[in-house]
N, C-alpha and C positions, 0 to 999 in steps of 0.2 A: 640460467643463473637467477636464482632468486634476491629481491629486493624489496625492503621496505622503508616507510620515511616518515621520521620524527620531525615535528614543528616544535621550537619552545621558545619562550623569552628570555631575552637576556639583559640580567640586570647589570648595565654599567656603570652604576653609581662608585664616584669614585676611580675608575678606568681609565689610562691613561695608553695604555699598548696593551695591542690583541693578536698573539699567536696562535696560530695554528698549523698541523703536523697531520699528512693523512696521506692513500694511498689509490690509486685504482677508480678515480673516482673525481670529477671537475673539480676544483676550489673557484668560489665564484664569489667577489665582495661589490655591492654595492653601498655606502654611504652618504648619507643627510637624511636619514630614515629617523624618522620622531617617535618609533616604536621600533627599538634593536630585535632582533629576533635571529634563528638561526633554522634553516629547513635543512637535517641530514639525513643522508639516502643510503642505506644500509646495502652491500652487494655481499652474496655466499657467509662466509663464515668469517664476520665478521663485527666490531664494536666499536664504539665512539664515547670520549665523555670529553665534561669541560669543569674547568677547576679555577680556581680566584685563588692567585698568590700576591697578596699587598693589592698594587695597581694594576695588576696585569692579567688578561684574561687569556686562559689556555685550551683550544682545543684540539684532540687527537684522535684522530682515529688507527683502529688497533686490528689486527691480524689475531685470531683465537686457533690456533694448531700452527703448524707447521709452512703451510703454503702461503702466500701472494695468490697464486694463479688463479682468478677467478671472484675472489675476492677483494673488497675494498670499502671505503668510503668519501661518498660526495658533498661537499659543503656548499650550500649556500646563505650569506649572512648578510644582513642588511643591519649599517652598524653607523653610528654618531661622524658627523665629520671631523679633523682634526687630530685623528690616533695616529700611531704611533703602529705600523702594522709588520708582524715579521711571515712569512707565508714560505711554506714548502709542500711537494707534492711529486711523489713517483707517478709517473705511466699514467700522466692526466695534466690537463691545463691547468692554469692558474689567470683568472681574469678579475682584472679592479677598474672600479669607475668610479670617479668621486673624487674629491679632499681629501687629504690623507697628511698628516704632519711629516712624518717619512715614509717610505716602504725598503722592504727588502724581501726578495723572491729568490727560492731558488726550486726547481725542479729538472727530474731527469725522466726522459721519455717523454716527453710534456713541450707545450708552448706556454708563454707568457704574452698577455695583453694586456695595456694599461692605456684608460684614456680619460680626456679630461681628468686629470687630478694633477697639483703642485705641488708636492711635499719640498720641502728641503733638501732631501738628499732621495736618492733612489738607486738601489744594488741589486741587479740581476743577473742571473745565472743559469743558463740555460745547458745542460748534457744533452746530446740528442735531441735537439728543442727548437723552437723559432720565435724570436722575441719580436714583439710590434710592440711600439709607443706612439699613440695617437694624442695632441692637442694636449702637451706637458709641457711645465717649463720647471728644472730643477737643474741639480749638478749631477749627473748620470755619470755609475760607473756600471758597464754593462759589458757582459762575455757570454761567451757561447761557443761550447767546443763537441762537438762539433753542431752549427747551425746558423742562420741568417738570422741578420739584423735589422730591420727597418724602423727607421723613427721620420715621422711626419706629423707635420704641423707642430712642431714642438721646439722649443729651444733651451739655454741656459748654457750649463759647461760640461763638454762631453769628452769621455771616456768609453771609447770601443775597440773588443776586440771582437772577432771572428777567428776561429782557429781548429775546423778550415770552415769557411762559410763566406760569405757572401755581405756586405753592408750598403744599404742605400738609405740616403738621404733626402727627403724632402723636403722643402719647404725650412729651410733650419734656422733659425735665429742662434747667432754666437752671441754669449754674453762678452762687453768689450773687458778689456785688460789680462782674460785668460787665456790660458791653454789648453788647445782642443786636440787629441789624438784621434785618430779612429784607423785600425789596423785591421788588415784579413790577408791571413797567412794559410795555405793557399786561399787567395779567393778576391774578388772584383770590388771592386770600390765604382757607387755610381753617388753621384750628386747633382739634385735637381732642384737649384732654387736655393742660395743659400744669401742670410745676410747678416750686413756685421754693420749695424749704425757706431761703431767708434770706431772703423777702421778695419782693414786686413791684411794679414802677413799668415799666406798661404804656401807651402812645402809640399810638394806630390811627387812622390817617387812609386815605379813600376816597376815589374818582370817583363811585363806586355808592350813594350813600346809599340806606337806611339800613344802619349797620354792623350785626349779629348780636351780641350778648355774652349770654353767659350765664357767670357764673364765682361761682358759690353762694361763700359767706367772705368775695368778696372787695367792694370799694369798687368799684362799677361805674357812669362815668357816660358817657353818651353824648348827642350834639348836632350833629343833621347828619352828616357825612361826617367827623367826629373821635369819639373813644373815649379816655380814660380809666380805668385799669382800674386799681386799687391793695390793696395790704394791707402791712402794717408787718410790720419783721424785724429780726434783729441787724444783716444786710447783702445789705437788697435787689440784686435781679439787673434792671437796665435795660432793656427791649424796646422796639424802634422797629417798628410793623408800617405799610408804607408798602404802596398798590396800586393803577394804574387800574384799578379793577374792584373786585370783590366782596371785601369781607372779614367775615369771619365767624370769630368764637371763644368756644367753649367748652372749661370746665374740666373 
């Protein structure tokens, strides 16, 4: 397969969100770069452009005949901190590092990585895919059908499915007064290390009895394929842990 690769600058002036659409090919963002630029990797028969509509910067890369197979293109962009970022990507990962105002990803065939970065919101969407969230804290709404979940070292207010796939939890900071879901339908629920400084009012139901808890401080009861897991606070943070399959949690 042949391949070639564009380097160019990119002028943000004025930029507020940066989309970009491609195929076959990594999507890779790095930001807090004092020189934007963008290096794209040209595979078979294949093309890329980027276009400025108002505030918003657009990149795509494009398919020239007929086929996908063999063909694509790989972005990597080194871009201002605090955008606004929308990212999608077939039969290829999508990875970000950095600051980011919000993100939103979706790809199929593909994994998503996000680390170190705090936007405000963040929507991921993984087909065929495996999502990792390292050293975040935002309101995550995050699926994956089918694929695994992991988020570590990161907190805020969560929203997961799995369906069917697998979700593990490390290290999680619940933000307090919300409501936290995390679902895997089929698929295991493990949690390693979580906390909740306003409090917790914990819910875990199983197909797999018997549930795991261990959570030393806190109110732990368990009966069957339900859990109960509590301690008092100014303003408890809510967790719903649903799973056909295993679930298991320690603090």
């Amino acid at each position: 397969m042949t391949a070639s690769t564009d380097r160019s600058a990119l002028d943000l002036t004025g930029i507020t969100a940066v989309e970009v659409a491609t195929f076959g090919g990594e999507l890779s963002v790095v930001t807090g770069a004092e020189s934007p630029h963008v290096e794209a990797t040209v595979y078979g028969n294949a093309t890329w452009s980027v276009e400025r509509v108002g505030s918003l910067l657009y990149l795509v890369g494009k398919k020239r005949g007929f086929f996908y197979m063999g063909n694509g293109v790989s972005f990597r962009l080194w871009l201002p901190d605090h955008l606004a970022l929308k990212l999608a990507n077939v039969s290829a990962d999508i990875r970000v590092r950095g600051d980011v105002r919000s993100l939103t990803a979706n790809v199929v065939h593909g994994g998503i990585e996000v680390r170190a970065s705090n936007p405000a919101e963040v929507k991921l969407r993984a087909v065929h895919g495996r999502v990792v969230v390292h050293g975040v804290t935002s309101k995550f709404d995050i699926v994956a059908t089918p694929g695994d979940v992991r988020v570590v070292n990161s907190g805020g207010e969560l929203k997961i499915t799995a369906t069917p796939g697998n979700v593990r939890l490390e290290q999680v900071l619940l933000a307090p007064g919300r409501s936290h879901t995390v679902n895997a339908s089929p698929g295991n629920i493990e949690v390693v290390g979580i906390h909740a400084p306003g409090g917790l009012d914990l819910r875990g139901k199983t197909t797999h009895a018997p549930i795991t808890a261990e959570m030393p401080g806190y109110d732990v009861r368990t009966k069957g394929n339900r859990a109960h897991i509590k301690r008092d606070g100014p303003n408890p943070a809510s967790l719903t842990l649903e799973a056909v399959g295993r679930l298991s949690i320690e603090g």
